[in-house]
gemmi code that builds the backbone of each chain (N, CA, C; Angstrom):
import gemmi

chains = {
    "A": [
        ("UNK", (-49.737, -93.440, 9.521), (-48.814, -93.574, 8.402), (-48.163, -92.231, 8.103)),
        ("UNK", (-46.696, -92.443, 7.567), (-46.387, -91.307, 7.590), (-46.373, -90.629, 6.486)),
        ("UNK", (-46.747, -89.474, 5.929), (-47.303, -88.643, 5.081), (-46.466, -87.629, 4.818)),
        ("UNK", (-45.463, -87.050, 3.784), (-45.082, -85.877, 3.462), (-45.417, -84.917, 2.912)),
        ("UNK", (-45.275, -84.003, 2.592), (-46.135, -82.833, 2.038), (-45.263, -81.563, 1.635)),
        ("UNK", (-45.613, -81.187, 0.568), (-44.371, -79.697, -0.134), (-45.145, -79.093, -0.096)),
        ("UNK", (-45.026, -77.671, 0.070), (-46.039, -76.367, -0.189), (-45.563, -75.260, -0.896)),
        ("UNK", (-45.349, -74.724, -1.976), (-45.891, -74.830, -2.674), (-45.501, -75.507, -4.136)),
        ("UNK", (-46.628, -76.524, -4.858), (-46.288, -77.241, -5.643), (-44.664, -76.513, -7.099)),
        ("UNK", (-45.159, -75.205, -6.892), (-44.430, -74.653, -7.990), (-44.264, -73.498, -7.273)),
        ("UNK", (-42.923, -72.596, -7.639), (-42.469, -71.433, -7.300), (-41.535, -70.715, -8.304)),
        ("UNK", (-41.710, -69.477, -8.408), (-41.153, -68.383, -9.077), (-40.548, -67.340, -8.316)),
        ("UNK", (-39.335, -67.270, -8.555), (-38.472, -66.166, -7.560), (-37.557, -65.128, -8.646)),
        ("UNK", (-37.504, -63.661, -8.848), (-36.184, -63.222, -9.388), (-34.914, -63.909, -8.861)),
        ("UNK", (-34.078, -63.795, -9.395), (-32.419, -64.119, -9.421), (-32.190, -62.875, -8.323)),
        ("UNK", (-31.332, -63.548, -7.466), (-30.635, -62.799, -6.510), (-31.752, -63.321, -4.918)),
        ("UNK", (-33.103, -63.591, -5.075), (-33.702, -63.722, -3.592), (-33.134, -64.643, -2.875)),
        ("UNK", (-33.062, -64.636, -1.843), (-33.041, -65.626, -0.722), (-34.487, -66.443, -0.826)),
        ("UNK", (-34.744, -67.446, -0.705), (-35.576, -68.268, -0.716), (-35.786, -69.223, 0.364)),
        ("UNK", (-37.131, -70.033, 0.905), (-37.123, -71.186, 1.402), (-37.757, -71.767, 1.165)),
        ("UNK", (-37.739, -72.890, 0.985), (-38.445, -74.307, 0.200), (-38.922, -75.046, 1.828)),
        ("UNK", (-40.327, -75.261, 1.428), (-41.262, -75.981, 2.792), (-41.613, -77.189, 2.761)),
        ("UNK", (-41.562, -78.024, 4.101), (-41.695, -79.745, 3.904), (-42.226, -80.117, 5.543)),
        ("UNK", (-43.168, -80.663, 5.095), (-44.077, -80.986, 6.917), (-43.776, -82.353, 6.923)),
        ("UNK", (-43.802, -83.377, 7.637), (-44.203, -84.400, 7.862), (-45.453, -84.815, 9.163)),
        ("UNK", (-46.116, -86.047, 8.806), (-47.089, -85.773, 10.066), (-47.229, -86.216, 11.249)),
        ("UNK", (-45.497, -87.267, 11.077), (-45.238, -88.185, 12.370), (-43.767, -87.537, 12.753)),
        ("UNK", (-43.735, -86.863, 13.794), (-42.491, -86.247, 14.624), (-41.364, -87.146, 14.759)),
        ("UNK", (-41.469, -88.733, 14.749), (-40.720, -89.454, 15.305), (-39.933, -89.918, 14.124)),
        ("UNK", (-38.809, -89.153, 13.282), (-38.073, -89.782, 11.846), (-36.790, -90.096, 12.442)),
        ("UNK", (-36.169, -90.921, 11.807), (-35.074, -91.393, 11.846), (-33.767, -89.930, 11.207)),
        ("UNK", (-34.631, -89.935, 9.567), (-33.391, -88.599, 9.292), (-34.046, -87.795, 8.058)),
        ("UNK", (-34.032, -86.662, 7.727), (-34.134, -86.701, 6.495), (-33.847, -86.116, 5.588)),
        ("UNK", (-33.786, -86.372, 4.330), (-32.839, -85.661, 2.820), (-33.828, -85.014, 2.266)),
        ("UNK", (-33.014, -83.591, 1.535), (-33.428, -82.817, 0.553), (-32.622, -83.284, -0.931)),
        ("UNK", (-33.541, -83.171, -1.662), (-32.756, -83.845, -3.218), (-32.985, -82.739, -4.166)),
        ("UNK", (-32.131, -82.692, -5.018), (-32.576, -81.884, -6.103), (-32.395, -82.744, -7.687)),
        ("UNK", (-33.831, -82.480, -8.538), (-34.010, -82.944, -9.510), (-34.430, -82.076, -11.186)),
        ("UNK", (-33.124, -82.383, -11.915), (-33.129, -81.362, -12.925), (-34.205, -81.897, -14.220)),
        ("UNK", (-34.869, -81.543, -14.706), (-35.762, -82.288, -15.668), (-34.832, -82.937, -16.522)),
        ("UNK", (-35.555, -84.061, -16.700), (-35.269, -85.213, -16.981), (-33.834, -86.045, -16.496)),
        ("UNK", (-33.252, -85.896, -15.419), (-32.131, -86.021, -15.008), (-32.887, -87.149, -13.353)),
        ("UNK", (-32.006, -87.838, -13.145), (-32.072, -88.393, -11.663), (-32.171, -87.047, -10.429)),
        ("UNK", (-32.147, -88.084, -9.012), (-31.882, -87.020, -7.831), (-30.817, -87.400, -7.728)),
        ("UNK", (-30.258, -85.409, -7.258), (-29.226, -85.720, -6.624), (-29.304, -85.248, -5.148)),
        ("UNK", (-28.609, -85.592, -4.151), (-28.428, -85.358, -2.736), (-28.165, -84.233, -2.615)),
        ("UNK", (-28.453, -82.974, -1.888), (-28.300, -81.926, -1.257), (-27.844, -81.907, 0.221)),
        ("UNK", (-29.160, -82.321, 0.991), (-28.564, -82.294, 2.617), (-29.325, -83.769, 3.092)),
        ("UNK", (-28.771, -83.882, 4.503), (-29.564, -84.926, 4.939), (-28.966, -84.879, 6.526)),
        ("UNK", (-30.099, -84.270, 6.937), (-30.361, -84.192, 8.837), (-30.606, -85.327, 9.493)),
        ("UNK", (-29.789, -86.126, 10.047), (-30.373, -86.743, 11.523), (-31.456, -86.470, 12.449)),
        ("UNK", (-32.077, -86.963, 12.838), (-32.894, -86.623, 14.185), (-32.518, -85.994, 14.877)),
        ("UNK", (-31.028, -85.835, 15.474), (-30.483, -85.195, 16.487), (-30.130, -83.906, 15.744)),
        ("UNK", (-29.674, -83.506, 14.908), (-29.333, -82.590, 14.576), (-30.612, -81.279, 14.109)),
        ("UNK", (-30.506, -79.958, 14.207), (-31.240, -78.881, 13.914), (-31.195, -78.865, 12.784)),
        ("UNK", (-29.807, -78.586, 11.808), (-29.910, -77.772, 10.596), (-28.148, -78.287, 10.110)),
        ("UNK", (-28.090, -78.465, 9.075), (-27.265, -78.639, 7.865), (-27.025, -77.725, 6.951)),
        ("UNK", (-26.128, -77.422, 6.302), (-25.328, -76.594, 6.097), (-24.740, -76.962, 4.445)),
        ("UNK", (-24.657, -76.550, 3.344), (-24.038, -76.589, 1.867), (-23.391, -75.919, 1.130)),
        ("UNK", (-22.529, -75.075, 1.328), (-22.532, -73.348, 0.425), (-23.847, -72.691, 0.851)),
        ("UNK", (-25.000, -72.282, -0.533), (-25.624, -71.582, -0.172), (-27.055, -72.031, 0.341)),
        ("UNK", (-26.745, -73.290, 0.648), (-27.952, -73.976, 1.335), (-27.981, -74.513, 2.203)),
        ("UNK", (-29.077, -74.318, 2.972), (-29.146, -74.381, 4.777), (-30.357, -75.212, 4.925)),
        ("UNK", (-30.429, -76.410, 5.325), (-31.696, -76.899, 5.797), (-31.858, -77.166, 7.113)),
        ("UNK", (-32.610, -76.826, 7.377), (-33.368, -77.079, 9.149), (-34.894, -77.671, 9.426)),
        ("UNK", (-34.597, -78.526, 10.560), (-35.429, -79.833, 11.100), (-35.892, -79.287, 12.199)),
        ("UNK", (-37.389, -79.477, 12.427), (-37.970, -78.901, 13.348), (-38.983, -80.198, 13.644)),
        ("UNK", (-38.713, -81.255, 14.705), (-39.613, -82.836, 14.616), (-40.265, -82.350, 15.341)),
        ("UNK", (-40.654, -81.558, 16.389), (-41.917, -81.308, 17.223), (-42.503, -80.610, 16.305)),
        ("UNK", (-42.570, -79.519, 15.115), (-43.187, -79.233, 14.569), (-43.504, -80.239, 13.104)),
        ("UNK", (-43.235, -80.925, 13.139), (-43.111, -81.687, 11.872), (-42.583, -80.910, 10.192)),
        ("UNK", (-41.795, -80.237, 10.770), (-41.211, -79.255, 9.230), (-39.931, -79.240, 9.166)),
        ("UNK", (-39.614, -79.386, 7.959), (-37.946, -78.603, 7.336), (-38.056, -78.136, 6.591)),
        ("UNK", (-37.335, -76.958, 6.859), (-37.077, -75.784, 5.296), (-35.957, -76.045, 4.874)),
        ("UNK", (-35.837, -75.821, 3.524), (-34.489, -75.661, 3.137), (-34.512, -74.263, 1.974)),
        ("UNK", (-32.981, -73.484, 3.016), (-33.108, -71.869, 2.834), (-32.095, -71.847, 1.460)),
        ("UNK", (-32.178, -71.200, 0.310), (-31.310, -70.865, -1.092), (-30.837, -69.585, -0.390)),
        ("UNK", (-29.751, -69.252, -0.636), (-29.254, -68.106, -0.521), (-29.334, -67.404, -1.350)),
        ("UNK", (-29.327, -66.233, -2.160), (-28.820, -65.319, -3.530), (-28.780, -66.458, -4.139)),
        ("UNK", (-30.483, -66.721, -4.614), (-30.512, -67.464, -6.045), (-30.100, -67.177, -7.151)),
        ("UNK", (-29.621, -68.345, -7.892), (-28.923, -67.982, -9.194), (-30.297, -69.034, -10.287)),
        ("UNK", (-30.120, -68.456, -11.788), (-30.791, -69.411, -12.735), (-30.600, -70.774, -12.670)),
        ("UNK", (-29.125, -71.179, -12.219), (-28.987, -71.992, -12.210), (-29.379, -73.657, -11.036)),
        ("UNK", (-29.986, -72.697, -10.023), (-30.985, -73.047, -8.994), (-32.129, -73.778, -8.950)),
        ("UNK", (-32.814, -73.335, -10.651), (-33.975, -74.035, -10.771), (-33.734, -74.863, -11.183)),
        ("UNK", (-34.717, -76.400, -10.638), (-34.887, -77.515, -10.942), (-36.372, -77.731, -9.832)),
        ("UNK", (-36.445, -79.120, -9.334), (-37.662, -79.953, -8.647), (-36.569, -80.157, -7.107)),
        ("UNK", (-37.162, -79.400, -6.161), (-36.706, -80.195, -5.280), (-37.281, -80.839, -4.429)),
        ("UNK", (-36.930, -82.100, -3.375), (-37.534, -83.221, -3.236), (-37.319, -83.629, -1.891)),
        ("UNK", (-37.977, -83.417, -1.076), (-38.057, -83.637, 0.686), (-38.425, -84.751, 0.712)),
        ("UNK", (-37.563, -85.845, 1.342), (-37.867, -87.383, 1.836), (-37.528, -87.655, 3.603)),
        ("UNK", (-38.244, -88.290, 4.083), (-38.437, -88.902, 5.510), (-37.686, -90.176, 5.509)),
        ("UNK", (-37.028, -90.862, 6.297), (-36.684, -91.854, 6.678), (-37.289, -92.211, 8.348)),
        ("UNK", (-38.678, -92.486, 8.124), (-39.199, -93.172, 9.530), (-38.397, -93.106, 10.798)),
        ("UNK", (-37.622, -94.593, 9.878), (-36.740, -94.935, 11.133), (-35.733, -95.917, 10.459)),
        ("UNK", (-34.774, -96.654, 11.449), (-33.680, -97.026, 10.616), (-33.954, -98.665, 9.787)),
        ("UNK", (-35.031, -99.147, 10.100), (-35.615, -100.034, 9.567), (-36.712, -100.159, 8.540)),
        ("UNK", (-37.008, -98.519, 8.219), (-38.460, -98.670, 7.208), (-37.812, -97.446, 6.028)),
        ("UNK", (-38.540, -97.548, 4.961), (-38.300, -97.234, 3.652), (-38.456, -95.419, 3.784)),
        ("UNK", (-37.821, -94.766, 2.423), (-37.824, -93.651, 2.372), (-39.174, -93.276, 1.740)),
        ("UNK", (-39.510, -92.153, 2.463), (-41.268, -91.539, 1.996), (-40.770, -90.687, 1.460)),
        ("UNK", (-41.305, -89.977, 0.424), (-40.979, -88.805, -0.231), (-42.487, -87.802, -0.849)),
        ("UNK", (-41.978, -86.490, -0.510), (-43.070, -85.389, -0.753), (-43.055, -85.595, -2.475)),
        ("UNK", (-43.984, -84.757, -2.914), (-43.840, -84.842, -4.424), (-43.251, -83.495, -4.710)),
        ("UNK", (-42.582, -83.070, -4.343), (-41.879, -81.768, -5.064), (-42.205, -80.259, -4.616)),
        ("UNK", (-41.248, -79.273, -4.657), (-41.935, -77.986, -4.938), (-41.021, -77.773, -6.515)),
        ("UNK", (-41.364, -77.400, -7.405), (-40.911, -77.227, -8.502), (-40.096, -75.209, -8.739)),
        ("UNK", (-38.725, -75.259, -8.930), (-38.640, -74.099, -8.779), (-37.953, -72.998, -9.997)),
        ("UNK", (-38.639, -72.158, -10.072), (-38.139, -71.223, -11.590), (-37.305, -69.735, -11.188)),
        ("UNK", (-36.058, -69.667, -11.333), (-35.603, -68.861, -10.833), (-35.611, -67.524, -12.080)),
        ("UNK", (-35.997, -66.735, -11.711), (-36.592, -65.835, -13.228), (-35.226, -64.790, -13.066)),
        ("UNK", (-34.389, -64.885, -14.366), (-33.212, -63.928, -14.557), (-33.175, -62.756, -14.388)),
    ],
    "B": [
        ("UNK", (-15.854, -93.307, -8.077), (-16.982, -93.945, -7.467), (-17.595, -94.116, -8.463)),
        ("UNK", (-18.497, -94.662, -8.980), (-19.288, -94.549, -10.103), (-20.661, -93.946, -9.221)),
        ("UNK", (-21.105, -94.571, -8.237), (-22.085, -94.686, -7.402), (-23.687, -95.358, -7.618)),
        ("UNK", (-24.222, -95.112, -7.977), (-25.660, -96.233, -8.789), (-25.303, -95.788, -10.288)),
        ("UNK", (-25.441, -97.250, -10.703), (-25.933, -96.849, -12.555), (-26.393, -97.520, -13.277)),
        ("UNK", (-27.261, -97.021, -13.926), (-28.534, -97.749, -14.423), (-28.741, -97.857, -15.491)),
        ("UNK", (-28.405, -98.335, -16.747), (-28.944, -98.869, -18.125), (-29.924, -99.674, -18.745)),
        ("UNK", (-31.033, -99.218, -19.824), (-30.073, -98.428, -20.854), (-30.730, -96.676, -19.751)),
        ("UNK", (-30.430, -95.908, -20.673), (-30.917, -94.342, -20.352), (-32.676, -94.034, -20.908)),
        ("UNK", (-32.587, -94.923, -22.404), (-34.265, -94.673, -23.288), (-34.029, -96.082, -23.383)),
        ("UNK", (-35.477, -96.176, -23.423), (-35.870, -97.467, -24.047), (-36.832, -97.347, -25.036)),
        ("UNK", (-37.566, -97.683, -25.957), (-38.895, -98.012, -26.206), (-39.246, -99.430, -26.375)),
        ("UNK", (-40.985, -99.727, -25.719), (-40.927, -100.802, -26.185), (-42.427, -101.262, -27.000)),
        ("UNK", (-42.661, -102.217, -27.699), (-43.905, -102.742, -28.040), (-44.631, -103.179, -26.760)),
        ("UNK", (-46.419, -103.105, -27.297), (-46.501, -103.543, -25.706), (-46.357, -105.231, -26.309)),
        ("UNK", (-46.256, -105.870, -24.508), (-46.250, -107.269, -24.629), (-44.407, -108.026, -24.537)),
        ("UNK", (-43.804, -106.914, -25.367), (-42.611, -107.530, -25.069), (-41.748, -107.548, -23.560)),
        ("UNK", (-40.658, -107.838, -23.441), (-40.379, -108.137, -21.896), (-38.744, -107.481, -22.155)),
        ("UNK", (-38.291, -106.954, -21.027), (-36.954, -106.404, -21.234), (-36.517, -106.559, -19.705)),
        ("UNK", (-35.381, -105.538, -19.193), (-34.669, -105.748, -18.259), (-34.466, -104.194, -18.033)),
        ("UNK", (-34.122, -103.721, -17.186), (-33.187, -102.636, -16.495), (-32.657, -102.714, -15.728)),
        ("UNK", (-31.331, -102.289, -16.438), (-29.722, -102.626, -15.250), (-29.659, -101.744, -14.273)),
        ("UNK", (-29.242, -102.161, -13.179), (-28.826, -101.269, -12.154), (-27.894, -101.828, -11.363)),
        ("UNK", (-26.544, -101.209, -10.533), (-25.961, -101.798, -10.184), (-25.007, -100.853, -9.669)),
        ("UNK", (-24.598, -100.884, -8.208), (-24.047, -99.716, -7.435), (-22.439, -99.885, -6.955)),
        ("UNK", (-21.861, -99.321, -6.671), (-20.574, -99.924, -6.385), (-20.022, -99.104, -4.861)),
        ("UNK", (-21.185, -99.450, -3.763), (-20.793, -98.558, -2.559), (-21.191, -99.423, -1.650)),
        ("UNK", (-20.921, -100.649, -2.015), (-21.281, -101.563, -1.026), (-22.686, -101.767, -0.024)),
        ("UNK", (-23.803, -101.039, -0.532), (-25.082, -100.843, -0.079), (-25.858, -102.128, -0.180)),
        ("UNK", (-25.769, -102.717, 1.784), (-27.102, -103.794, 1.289), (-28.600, -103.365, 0.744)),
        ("UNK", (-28.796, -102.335, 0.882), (-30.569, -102.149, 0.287), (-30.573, -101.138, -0.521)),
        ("UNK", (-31.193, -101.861, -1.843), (-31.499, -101.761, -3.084), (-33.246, -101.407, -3.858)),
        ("UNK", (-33.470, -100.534, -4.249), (-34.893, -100.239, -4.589), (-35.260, -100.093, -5.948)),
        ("UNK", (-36.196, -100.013, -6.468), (-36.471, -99.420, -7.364), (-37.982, -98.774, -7.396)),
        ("UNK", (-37.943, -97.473, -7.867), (-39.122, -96.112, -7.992), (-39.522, -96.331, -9.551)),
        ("UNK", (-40.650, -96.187, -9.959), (-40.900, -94.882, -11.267), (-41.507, -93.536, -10.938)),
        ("UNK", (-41.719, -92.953, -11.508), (-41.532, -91.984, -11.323), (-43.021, -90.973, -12.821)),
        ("UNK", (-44.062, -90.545, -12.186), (-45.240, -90.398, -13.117), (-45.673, -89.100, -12.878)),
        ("UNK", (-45.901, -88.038, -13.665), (-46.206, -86.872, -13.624), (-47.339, -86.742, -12.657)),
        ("UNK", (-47.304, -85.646, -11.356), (-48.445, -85.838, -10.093), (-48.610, -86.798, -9.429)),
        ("UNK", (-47.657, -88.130, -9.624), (-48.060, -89.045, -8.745), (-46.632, -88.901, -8.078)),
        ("UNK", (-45.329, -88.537, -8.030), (-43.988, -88.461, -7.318), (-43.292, -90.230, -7.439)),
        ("UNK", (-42.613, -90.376, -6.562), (-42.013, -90.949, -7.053), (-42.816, -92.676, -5.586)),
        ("UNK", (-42.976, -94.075, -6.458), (-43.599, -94.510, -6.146), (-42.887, -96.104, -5.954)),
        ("UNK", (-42.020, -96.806, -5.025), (-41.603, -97.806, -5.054), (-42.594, -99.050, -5.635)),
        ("UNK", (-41.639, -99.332, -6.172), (-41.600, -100.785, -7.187), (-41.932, -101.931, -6.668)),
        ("UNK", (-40.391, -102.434, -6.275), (-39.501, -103.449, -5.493), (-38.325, -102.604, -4.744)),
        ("UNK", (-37.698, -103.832, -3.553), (-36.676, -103.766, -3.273), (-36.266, -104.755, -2.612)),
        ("UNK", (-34.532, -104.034, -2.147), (-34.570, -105.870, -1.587), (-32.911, -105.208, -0.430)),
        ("UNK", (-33.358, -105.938, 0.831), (-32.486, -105.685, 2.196), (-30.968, -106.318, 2.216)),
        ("UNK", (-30.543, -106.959, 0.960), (-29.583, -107.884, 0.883), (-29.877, -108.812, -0.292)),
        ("UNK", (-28.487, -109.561, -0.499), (-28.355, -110.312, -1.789), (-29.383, -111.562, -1.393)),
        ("UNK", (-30.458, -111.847, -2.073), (-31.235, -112.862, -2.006), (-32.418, -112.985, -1.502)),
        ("UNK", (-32.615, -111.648, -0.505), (-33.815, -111.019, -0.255), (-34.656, -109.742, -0.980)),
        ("UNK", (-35.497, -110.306, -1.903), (-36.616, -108.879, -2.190), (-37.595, -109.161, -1.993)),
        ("UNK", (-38.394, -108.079, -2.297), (-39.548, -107.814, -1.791), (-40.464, -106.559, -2.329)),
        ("UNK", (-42.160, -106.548, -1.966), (-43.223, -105.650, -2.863), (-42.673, -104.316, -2.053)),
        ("UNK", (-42.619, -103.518, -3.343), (-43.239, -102.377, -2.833), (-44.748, -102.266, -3.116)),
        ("UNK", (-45.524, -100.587, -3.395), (-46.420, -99.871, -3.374), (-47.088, -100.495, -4.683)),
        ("UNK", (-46.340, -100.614, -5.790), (-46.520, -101.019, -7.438), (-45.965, -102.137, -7.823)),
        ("UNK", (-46.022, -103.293, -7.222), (-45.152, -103.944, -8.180), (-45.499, -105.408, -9.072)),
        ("UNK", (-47.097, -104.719, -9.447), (-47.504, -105.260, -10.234), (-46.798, -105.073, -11.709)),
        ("UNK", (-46.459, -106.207, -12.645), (-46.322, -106.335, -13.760), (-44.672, -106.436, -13.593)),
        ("UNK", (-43.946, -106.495, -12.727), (-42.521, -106.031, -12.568), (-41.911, -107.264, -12.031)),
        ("UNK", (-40.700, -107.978, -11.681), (-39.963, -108.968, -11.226), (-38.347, -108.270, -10.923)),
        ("UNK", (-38.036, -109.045, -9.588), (-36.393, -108.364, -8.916), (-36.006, -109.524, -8.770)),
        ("UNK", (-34.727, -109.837, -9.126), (-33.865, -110.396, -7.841), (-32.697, -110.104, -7.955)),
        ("UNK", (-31.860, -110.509, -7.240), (-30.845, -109.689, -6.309), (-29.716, -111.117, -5.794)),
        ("UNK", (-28.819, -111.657, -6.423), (-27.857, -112.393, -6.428), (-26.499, -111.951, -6.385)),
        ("UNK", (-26.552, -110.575, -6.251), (-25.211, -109.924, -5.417), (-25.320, -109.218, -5.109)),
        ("UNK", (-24.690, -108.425, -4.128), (-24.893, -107.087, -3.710), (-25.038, -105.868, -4.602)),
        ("UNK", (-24.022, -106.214, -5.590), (-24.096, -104.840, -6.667), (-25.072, -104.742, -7.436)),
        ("UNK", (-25.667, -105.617, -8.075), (-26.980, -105.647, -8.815), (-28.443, -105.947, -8.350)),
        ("UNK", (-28.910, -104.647, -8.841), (-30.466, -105.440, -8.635), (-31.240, -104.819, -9.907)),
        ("UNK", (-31.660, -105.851, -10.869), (-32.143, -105.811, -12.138), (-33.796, -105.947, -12.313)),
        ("UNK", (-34.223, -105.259, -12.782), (-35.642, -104.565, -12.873), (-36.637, -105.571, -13.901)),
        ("UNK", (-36.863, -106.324, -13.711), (-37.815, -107.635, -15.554), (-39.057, -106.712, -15.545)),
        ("UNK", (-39.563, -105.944, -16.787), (-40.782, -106.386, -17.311), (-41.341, -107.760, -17.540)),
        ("UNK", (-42.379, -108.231, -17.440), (-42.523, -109.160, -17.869), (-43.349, -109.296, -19.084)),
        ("UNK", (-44.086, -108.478, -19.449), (-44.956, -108.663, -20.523), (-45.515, -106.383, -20.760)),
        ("UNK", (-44.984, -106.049, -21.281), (-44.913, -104.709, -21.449), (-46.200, -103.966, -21.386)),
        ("UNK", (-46.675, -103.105, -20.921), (-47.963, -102.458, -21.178), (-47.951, -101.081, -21.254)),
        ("UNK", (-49.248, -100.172, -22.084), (-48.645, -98.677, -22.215), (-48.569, -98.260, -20.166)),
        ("UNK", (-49.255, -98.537, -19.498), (-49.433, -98.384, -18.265), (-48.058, -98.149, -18.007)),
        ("UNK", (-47.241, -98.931, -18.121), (-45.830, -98.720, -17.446), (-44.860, -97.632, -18.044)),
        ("UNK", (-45.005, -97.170, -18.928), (-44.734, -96.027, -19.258), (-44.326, -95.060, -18.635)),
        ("UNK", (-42.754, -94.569, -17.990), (-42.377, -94.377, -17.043), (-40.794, -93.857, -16.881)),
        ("UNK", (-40.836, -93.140, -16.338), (-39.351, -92.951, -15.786), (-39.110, -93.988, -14.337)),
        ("UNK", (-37.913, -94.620, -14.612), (-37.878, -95.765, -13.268), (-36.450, -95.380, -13.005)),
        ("UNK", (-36.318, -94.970, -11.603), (-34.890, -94.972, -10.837), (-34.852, -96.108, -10.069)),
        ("UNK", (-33.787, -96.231, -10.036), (-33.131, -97.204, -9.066), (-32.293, -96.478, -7.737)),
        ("UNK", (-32.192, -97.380, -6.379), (-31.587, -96.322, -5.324), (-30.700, -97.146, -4.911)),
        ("UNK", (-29.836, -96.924, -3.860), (-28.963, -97.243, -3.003), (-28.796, -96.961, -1.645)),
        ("UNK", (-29.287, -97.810, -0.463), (-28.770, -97.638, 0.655), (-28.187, -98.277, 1.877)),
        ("UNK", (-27.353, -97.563, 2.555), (-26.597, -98.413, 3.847), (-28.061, -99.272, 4.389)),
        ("UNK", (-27.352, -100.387, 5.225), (-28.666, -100.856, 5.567), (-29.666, -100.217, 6.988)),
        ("UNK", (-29.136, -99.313, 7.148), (-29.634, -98.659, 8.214), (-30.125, -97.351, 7.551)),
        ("UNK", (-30.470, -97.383, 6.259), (-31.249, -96.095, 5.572), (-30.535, -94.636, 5.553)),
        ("UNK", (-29.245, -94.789, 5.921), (-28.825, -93.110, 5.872), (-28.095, -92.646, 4.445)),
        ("UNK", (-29.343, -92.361, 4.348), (-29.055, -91.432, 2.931), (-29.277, -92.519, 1.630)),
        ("UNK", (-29.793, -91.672, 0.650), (-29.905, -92.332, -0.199), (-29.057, -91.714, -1.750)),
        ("UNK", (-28.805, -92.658, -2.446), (-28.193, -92.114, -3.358), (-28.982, -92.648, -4.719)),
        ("UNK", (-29.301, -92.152, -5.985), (-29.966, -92.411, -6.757), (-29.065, -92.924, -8.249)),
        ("UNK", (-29.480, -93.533, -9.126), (-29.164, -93.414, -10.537), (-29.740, -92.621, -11.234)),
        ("UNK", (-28.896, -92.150, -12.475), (-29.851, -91.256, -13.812), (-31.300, -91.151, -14.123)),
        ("UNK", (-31.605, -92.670, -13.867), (-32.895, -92.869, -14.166), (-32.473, -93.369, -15.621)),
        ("UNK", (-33.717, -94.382, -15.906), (-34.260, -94.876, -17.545), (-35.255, -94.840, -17.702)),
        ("UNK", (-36.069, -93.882, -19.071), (-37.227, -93.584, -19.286), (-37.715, -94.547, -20.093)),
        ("UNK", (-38.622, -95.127, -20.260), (-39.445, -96.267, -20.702), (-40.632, -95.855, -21.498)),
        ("UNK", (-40.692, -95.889, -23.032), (-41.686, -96.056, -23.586), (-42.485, -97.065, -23.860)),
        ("UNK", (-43.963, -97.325, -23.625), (-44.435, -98.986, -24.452), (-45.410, -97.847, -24.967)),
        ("UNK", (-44.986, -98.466, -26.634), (-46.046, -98.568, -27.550), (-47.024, -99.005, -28.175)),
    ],
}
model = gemmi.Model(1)
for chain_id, residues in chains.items():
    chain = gemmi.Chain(chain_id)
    for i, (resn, *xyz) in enumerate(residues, 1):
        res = gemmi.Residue()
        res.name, res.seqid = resn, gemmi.SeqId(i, " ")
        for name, pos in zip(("N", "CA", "C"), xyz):
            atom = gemmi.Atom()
            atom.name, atom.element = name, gemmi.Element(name[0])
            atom.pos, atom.b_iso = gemmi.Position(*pos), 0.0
            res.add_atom(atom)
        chain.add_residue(res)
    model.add_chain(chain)
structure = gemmi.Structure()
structure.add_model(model)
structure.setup_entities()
């Protein structure tokens, strides 16, 4: 079964770091998958979302990259701003017939 | 676009009573879900449903009722309220081949 996983649950960065946000999965074989970002008390919203075939995706200052033999994607913040922090939210799509799995979060505080 | 949207935003309710949550997308997405969403537990399917007239269990979907008589709507029944359900519940949206998902606001749910 496939299993996601964030590391670390919560994070604290000054304003201005480059950052990367970590996401394993434990089955290599996904269909695609999205990074979300979630502002307290607010819905998700969509950030990126990699194909299987593809390495890495691209946003302004956010870069996520898919690594299925290793079972990981990061997704890199550039020159964080305050406005950065929220919950963000790594989901798997198996395959094109089964439901979205989702990690429970790394939670992030960008300190001014 | 409007894209998913979900009413009301708050609710509260007594326990025992029975209500509804709207949801209803306008991107032509046959598959339709619904999450809540519980502090440390992430986010945890409900129901959903692959097309107008087909739903189906998720992970939780005890105490809950779907159906799905058009594409644009898929409406959430309590049936009999409990503090248990107590909850933030999103609703999702996707192509039927799972690429990408798009979310609503979310509606937070009190039972008292």
């Amino acid at each position: 079964k496939q299993e996601v996983t964030q590391i670390p649950a919560a994070l604290s960065v000054p304003e201005g770091e480059n950052l990367v946000l970590n996401c394993s999965f434990t089955d290599s074989a996904i269909y695609n998958l999205q990074w979300f970002r979630q502002d307290p008390g607010k819905g998700l919203t969509s950030l990126l979302l990699i194909q299987s075939s593809q390495r890495e995706q691209t946003s302004g200052r956010l870069n996520a990259s898919l690594d299925k033999s290793s079972g990981r994607s990061t997704l890199y913040i550039a020159a964080s701003q305050p406005g950065d922090s929220a919950t963000y939210l790594c989901a798997v799509i198996p395959n094109r017939d089964d439901k979205i799995i989702f990690g429970k979060g790394t939670r992030l505080h960008i300190l001014p | 676009n409007a894209g998913v949207t979900q009413t009301p935003k708050f609710q509260v309710l007594k326990t025992g009573q029975s209500m509804t949550l709207q949801c209803a997308q306008d991107m032509n997405h046959e598959y339709m879900s619904w999450y809540r969403q519980d502090p440390g537990m992430g986010l945890r399917l409900i129901h959903y449903s692959v097309g107008a007239g087909i739903t189906d269990q998720g992970e939780v979907p005890n105490g809950y009722n779907v159906s799905r008589s058009t594409t644009e709507d898929f409406p959430l029944r309590l049936l009999s309220a409990a503090p248990s359900q107590t909850s933030v519940y999103f609703c999702a949206s996707s192509t039927a081949n799972h690429y990408g998902y798009t979310f609503g606001s979310g509606t937070r749910l009190t039972v008292v």
